[in-house]
C-alpha positions in Angstrom: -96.8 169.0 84.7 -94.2 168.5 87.7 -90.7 168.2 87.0 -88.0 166.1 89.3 -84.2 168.1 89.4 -83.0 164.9 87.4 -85.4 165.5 84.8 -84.9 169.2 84.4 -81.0 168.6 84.0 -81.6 165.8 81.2 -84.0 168.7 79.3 -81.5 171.3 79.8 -78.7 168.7 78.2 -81.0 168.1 75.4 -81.0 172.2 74.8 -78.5 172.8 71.7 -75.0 174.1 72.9 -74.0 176.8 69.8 -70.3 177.5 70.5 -68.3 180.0 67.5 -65.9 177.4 65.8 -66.7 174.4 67.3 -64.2 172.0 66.4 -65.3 168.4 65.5 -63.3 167.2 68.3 -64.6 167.0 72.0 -64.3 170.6 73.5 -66.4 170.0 76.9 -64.3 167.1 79.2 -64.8 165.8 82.2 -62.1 163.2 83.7 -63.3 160.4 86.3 -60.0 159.5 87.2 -56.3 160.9 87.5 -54.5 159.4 85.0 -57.3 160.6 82.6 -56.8 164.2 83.9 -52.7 163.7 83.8 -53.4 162.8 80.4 -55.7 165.4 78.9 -53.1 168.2 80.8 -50.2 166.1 78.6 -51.6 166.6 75.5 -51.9 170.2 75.8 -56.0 170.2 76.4 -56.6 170.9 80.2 -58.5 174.0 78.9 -61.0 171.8 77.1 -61.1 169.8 81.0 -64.5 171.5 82.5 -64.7 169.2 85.4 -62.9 165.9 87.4 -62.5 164.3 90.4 -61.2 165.4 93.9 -58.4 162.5 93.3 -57.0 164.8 90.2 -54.2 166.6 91.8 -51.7 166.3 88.7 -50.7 168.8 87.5 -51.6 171.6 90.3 -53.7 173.2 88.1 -56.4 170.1 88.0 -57.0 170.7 91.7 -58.9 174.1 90.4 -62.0 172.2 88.2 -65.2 171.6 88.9 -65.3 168.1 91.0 -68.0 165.4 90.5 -67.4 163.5 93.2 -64.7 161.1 93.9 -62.8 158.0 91.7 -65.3 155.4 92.9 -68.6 157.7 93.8 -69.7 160.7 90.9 -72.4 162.9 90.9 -74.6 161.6 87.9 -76.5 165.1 88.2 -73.3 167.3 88.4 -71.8 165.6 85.5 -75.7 166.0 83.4 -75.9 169.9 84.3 -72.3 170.4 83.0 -73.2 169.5 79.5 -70.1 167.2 78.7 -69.7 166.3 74.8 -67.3 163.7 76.8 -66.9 161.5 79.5 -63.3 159.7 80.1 -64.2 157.0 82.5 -61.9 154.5 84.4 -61.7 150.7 85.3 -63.0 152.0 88.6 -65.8 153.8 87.3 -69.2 151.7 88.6 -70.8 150.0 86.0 -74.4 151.1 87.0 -73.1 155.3 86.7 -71.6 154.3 83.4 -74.7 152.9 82.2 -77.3 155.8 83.3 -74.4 158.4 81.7 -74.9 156.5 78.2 -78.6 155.9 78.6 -78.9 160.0 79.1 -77.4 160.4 75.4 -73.7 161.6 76.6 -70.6 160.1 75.0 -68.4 158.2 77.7 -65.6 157.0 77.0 -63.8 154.0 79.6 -60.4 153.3 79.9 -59.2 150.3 81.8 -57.2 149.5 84.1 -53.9 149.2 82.1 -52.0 146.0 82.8 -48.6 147.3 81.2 -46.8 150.1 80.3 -47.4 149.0 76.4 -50.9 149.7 77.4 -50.6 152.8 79.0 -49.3 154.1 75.9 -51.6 152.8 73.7 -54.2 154.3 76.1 -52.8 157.6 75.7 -52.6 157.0 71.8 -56.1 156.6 72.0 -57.1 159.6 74.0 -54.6 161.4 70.9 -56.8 160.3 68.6 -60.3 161.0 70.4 -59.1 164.4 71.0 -57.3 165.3 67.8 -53.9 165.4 69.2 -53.1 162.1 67.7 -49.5 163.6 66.6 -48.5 165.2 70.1 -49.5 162.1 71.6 -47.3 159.9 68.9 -44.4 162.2 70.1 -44.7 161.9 73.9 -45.0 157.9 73.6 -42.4 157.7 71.8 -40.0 159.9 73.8 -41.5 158.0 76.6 -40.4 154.8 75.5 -36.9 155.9 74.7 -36.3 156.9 77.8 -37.2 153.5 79.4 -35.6 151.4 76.8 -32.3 153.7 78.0 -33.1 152.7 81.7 -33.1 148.7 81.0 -29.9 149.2 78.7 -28.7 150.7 82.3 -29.4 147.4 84.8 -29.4 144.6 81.5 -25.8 143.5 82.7 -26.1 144.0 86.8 -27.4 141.6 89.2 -31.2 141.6 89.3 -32.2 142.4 92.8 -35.2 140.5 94.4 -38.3 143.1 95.1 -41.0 143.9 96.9 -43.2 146.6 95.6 -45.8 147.3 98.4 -49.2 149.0 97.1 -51.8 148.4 100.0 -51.7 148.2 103.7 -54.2 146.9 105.1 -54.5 144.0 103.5 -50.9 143.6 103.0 -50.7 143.8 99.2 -48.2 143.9 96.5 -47.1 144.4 92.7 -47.9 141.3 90.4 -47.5 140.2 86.9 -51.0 141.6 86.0 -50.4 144.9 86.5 -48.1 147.6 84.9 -46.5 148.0 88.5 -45.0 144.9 87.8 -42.6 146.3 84.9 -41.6 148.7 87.3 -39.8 146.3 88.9 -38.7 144.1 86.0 -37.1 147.3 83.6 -35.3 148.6 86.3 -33.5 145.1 86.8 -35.4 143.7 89.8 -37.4 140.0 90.2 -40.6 140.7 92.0 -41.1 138.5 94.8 -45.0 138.1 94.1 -44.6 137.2 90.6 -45.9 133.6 91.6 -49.4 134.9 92.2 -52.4 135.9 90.1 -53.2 138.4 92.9 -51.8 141.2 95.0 -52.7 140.3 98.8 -50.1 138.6 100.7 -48.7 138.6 104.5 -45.5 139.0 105.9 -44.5 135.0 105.8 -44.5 135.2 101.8 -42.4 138.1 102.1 -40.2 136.6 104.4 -39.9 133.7 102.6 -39.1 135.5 98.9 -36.4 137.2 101.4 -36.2 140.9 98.6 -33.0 142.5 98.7 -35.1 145.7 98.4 -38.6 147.2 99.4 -40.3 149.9 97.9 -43.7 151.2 99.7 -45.9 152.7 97.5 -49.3 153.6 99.8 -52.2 155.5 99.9 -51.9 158.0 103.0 -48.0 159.5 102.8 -49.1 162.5 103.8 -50.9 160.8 106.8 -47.8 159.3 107.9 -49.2 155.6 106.8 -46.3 154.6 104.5 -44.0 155.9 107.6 -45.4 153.2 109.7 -45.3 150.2 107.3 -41.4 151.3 107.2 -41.5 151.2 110.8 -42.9 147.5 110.7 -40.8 146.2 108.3 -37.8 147.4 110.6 -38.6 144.7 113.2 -38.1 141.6 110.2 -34.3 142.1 110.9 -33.7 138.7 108.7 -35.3 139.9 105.4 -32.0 141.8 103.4 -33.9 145.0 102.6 -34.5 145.7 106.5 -30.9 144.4 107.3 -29.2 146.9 104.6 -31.1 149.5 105.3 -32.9 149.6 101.9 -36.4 149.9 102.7 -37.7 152.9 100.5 -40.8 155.2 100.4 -42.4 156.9 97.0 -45.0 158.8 96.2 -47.9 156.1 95.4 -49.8 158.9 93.0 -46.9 158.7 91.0 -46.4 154.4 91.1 -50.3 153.8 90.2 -52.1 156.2 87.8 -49.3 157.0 85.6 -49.2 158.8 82.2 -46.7 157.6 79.6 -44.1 160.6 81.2 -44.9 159.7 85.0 -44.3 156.1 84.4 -40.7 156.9 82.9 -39.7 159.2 85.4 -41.2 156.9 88.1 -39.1 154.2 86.9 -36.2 155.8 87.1 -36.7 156.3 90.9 -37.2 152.9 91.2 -34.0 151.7 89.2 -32.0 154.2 91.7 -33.7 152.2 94.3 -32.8 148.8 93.1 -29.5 149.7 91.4 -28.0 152.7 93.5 -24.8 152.1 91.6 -26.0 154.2 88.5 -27.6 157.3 87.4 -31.0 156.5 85.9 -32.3 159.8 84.3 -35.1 160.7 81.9 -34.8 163.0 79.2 -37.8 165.5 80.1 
């Protein structure tokens, strides 16, 4: 009988893995996505991470797994000849890879795109509790949410600024009520611009016309010098206030869009120094 590479890898996943104290809880991960990764390293379990994505850079030491491929392409045959007792997937995980990762016998588990920072934590809750760390994870939410309940006591009685969060380039596309970027904007005392639409792409008129006191670009590429040049091209809209008071800001977009319950703390309080460079928005760890 002739045997395909695909088919040899799903009989060598069938093959009983004996480990000495197993513990009931997943031992073998592999991460599809940064904030997934982020997480797992939060809880205290990145030595139970065997294997992620060439997008896992946080912390430094995820940049030394095993890579499967990229956020929106895996290697289905990688993943199988790892022998994963669990898969944390993403909301840009393809459908079809999910379904031939489930259909092989191998526990995935998908975590969506969260829409808030309420979900991100209970996200992180729920990796807790798939991973046995329920408790650590109960402790970092709620130290989490502290420290941004202190940052809106902060800007609750100053004038809320008018923002623009940029997120993509090309199209031109920004922060809106559906996402968790959006309370970014709204917990460190700012009104976002786009909270009108149901979705992110816009053009310069619309941001002309909302006039923000402040712009924050948040883009893939930093390194590339990309977000430099969308701050160079907002410098020529002289009549929008950000550009005319020189308050046109860059930040680190890994940080603005795959945050853990930590990142998105810290993160904010950047942003409220942005928006309200009058006080001292700090975080506790």
């Amino acid at each position: 009988m002739r045997f395909f590479p695909a088919t040899i890898l799903i009989l060598l996943l069938m093959i009983p893995v004996t480990r000495a104290g197993a513990a009931e809880y997943p031992q073998r991960i592999i991460s599809l996505g940064p904030i997934n990764t982020e997480n797992v390293y939060l809880l205290g379990a990145g030595d139970r991470l065997i294997a992620d994505t060439t997008y896992c850079v946080r912390p430094a030491a995820a940049r030394e797994k095993e890579k499967i491929g990229s956020v929106m392409q895996i290697s289905i045959e990688k993943i199988i000849s790892l022998r994963p007792d669990l898969v944390l997937a993403t909301g840009l995980t393809q459908p079809q890879q999910l379904r031939k990762l489930r259909d092989i016998g191998l526990r995935v588990v998908r975590f969506a795109q969260p829409d808030s920072f309420s979900a991100i934590c209970e996200q992180f809750l729920q990796l807790g509790r798939l991973l046995g760390l329920e408790k650590r994870a109960e402790q970092i939410v709620a130290q989490a949410r502290l420290d941004v309940q202190h940052i809106q006591e902060q800007v609750a009685s100053l004038p809320r600024q008018k923002v623009f969060l940029q997120v993509g380039a090309l199209p031109l596309f920004g922060s809106v009520t559906s996402s968790f970027t959006h309370d970014y904007i709204t917990f460190a005392g700012g009104i976002n611009v786009l909270a009108d639409q149901d979705t992110g792409t816009t053009g310069y008129e619309k941001i002309l016309a909302g006039n923000p006191d402040v712009i924050i670009i948040a883009v893939m590429g930093t390194e590339s010098g990309v977000a430099v040049r969308e701050k160079e091209k907002w410098s020529a809209f002289e009549s929008i206030t950000a550009v005319r008071n020189n308050r046109v800001y860059l930040i680190n977009p890994d940080l603005v869009c795959s945050p853990s319950p930590v990142t998105f703390s810290r993160t904010l309080a950047r942003m409220a120094g942005f928006i309200h460079p009058e006080i001292k928005a700090e975080v506790t760890h």
